[in-house]
C-alpha positions as CSV (number, residue, x, y, z in Angstrom):
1,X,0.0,0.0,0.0
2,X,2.9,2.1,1.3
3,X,4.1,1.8,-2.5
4,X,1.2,2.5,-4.5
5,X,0.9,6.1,-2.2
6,X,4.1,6.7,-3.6
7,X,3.7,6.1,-6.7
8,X,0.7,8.0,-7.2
9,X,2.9,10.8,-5.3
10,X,5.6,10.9,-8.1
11,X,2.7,10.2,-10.8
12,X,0.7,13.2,-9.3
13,X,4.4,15.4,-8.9
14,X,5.3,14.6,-12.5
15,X,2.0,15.5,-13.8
16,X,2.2,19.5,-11.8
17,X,5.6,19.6,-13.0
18,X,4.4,18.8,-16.9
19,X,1.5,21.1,-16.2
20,X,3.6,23.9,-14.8
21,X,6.3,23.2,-17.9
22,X,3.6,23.7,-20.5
23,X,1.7,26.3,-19.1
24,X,3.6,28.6,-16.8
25,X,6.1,29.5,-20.1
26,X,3.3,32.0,-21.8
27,X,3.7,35.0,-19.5
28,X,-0.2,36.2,-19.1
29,X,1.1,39.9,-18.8
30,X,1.7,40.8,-22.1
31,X,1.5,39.5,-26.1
32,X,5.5,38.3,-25.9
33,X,5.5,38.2,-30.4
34,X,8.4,36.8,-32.4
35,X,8.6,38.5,-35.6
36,X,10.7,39.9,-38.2
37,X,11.8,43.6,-38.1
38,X,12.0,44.1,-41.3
39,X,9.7,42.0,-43.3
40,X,7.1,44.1,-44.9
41,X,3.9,43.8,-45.4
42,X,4.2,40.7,-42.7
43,X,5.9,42.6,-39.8
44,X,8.2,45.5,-39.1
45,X,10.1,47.6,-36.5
46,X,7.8,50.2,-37.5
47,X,4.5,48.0,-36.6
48,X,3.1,48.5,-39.6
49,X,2.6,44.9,-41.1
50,X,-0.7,42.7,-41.4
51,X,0.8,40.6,-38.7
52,X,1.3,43.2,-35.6
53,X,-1.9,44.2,-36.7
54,X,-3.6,41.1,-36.0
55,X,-1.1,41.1,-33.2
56,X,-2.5,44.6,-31.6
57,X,-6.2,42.3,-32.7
58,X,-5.3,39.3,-30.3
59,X,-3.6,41.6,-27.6
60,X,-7.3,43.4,-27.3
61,X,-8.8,40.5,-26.8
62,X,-6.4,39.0,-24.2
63,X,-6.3,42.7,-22.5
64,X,-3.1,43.1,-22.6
65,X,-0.2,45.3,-24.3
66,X,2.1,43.9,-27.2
67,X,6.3,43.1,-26.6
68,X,8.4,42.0,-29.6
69,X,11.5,39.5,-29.8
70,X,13.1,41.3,-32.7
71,X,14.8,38.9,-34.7
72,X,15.1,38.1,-38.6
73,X,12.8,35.1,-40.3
74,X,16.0,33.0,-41.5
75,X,17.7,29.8,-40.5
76,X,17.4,29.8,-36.2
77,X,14.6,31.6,-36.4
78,X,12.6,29.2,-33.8
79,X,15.3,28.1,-32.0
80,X,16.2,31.8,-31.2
81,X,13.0,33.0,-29.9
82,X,10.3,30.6,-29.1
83,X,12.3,27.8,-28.0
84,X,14.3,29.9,-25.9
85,X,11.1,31.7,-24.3
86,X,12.4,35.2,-25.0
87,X,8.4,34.9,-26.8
88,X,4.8,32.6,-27.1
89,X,3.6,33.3,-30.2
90,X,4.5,33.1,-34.0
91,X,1.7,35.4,-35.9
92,X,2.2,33.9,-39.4
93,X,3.2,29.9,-39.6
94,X,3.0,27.0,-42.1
95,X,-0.1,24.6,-41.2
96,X,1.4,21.6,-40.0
97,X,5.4,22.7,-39.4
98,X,6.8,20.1,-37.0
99,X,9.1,23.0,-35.1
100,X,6.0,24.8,-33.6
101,X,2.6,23.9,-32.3
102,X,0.1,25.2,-35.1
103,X,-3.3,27.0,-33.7
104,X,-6.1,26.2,-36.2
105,X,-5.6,28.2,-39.9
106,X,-6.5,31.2,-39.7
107,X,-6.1,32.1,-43.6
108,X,-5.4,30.3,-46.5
109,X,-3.5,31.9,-49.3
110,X,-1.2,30.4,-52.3
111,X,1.2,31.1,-54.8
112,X,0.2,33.5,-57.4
113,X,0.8,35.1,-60.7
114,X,1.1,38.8,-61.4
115,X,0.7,40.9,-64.4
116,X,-0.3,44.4,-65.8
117,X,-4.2,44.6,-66.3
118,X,-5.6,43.4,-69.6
119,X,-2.6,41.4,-70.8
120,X,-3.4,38.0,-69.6
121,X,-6.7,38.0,-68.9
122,X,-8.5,34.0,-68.4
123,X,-5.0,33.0,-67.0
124,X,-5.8,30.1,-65.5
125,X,-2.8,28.2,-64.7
126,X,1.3,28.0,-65.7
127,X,0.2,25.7,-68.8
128,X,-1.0,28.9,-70.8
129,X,0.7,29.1,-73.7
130,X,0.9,32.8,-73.9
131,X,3.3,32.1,-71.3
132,X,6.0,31.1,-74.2
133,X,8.7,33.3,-74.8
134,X,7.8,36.1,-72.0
135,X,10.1,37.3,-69.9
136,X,8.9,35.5,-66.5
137,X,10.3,37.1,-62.9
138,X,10.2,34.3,-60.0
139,X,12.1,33.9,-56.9
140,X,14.5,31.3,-56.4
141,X,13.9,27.8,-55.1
142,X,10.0,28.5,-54.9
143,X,7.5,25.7,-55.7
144,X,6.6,27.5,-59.5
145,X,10.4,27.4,-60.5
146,X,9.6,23.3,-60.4
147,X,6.4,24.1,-62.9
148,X,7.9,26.6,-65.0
149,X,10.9,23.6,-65.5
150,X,8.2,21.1,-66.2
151,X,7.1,23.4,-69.1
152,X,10.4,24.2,-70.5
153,X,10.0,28.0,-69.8
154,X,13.7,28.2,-67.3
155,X,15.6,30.1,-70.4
156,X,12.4,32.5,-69.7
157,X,12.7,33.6,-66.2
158,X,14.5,36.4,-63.9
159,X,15.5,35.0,-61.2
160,X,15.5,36.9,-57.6
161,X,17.7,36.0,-54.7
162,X,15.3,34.4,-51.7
163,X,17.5,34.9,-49.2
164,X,18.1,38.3,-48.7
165,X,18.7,41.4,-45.8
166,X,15.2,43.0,-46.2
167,X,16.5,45.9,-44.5
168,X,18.3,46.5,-47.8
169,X,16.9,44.8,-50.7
170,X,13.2,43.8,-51.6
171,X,13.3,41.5,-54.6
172,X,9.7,41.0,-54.3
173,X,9.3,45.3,-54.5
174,X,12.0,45.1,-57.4
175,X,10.1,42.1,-59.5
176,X,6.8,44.3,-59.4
177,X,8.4,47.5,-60.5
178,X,9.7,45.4,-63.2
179,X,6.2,44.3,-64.0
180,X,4.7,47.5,-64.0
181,X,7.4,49.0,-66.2
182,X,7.2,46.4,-69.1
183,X,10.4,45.1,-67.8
184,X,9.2,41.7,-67.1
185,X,6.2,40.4,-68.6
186,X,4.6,38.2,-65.5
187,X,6.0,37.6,-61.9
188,X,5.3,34.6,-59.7
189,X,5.4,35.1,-55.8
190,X,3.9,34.4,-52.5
191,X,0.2,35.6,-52.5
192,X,1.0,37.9,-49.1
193,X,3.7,39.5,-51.1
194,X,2.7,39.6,-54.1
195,X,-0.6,41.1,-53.2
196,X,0.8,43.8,-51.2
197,X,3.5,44.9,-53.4
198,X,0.8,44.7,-57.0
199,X,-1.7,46.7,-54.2
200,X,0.8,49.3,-54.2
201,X,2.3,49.1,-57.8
202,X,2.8,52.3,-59.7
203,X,0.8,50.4,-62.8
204,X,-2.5,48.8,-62.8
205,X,-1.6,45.2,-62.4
206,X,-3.6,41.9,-61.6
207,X,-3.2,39.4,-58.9
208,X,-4.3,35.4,-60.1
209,X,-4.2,32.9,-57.3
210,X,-1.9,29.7,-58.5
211,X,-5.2,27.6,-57.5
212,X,-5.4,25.2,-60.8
213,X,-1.9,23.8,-61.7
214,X,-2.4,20.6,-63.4
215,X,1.5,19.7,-62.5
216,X,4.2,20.0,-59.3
217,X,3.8,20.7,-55.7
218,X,1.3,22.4,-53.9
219,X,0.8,26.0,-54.2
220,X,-1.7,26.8,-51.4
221,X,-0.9,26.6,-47.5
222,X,-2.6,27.3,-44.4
223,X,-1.2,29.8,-41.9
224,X,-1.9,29.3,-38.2
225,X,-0.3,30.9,-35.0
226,X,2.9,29.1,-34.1
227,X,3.3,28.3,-30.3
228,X,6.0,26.1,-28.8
229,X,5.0,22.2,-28.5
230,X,3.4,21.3,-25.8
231,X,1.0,24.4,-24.9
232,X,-2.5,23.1,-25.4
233,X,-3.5,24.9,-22.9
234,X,-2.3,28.9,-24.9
235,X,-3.2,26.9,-28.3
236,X,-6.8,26.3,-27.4
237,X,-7.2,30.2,-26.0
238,X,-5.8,31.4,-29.7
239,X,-8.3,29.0,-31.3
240,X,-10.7,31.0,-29.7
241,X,-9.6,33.7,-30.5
242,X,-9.8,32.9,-34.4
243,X,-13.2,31.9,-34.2
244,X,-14.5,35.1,-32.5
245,X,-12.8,37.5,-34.3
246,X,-12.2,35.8,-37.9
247,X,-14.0,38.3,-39.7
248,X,-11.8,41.0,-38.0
249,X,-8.5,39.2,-39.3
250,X,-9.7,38.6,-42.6
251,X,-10.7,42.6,-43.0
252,X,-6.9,42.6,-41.6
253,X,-5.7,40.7,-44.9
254,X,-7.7,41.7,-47.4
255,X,-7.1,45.2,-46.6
256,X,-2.9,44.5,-47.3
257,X,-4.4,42.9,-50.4
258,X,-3.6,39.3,-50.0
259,X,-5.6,36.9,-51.6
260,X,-7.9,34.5,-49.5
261,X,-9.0,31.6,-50.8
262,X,-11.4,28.8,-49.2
263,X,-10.5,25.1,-49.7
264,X,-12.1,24.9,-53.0
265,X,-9.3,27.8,-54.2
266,X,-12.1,30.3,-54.8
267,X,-11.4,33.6,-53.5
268,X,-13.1,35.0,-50.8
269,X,-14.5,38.6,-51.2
270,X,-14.3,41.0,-48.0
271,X,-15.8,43.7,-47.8
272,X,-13.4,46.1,-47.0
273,X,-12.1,49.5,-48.9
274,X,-8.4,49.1,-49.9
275,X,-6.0,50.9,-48.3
């Protein structure tokens, strides 16, 4: 009997201690956010990006004031901030990414194509011929360089350096003034980015969601809230969160014009004037 007490002592101990591990890390004071400093129209210094705008969104609902972990969105990224508890929460992250805990999506947004208005109207997907022989911008190592080998279109493209101090150098910026110039016929980027930057283009230009591709990997992801493994607890609160205020945070997006799409790839319309 003596042995069983025990054992349900260091069961019970083990079980505080796992609770206090997994729930006493997320400091209930204040929003503690990892993000980028520099990495517009996601997050900046200046607090001016979609995501410490649904930051400030989440804060109000939690009551309490925002604090960043400064730190730039490369290689270490995780293991800098959340994992070393200098933060709780990831605004934008990949569905599914083993490093973090994902909340539930809370947009879905893909790939997409973007050209000057009236050029390549009924674009549909990277199998349109008209697609032959233009001068095609694209970011390196990005999911459409695999299609645009597949159709034979490489000698075609510009490519832009991924990797890159955004503090310095937007290749995404550069790639639509291209575009609007006459530079470059077409550009393929992130929907976030490419939305933002076409928003704000000095040229008319059209944004087309890479929602039909017949060929190569997937162009569409999910983006949840990124936590560190192990807080159900701060994962289920966020959830919440979403569901409450998810027409909030998708005025949020579409006003940065980035394209939402549901899980048929149609395009969700908000109403919301552009900023």
């Amino acid at each position: 009997m003596k042995q069983v007490v025990i054992v349900l002592t260091l069961l019970f101990g083990f079980s505080i201690t796992a609770f206090a591990q997994t729930s006493d890390l997320v400091d209930r004071t204040s929003l503690r956010v990892c993000a980028d400093p520099a990495n517009k129209p996601f997050s900046t210094k200046k607090k001016d990006g979609f995501e410490n705008k649904i930051a400030e969104l989440i804060a109000g609902e939690l009551g309490v004031p925002v604090k960043y972990t400064w730190f730039p969105q490369s290689v270490g990224f995780i293991r800098q901030t959340l994992n070393k508890k200098k933060c709780d929460i990831i605004i934008g992250y990949v569905s599914a990414h083993e490093l973090v805990l994902n909340s539930n999506p809370y947009y879905k947004t893909s790939y997409v194509l973007v050209h000057r208005k009236g050029e390549f109207e009924g674009f549909k997907n990277l199998d349109d011929p008209r697609l032959k022989g233009k001068k095609i911008g694209v970011i390196a190592g990005t999911p459409p360089v695999t299609i645009l080998a597949m159709n034979d279109l490489l000698d075609n493209i510009k490519s832009f350096h991924r990797m890159v101090d955004r503090r310095y150098f937007s290749p995404a910026e550069q790639m639509i003034d291209e575009i609007a110039k006459g530079d470059l016929d077409v550009g393929l980027l992130w929907g976030p980015i490419g939305g933002y930057f076409a928003k704000h283009a000095s040229k008319d230009l059209t944004v087309v969601p890479l929602v039909n591709e017949t060929k190569g990997g997937r162009m569409a992801y999910r983006i949840t809230f990124g936590v560190r493994q192990g807080e159900k607890v701060w994962k289920r609160q966020l959830n919440r969160i979403i569901r409450r205020k998810q027409d909030d945070i998708n005025r949020i997006l579409s006003s940065y014009g980035i394209p939402l799409i549901d899980e048929s790839g149609a395009l969700i319309k908000v109403g919301v004037d552009a900023q």
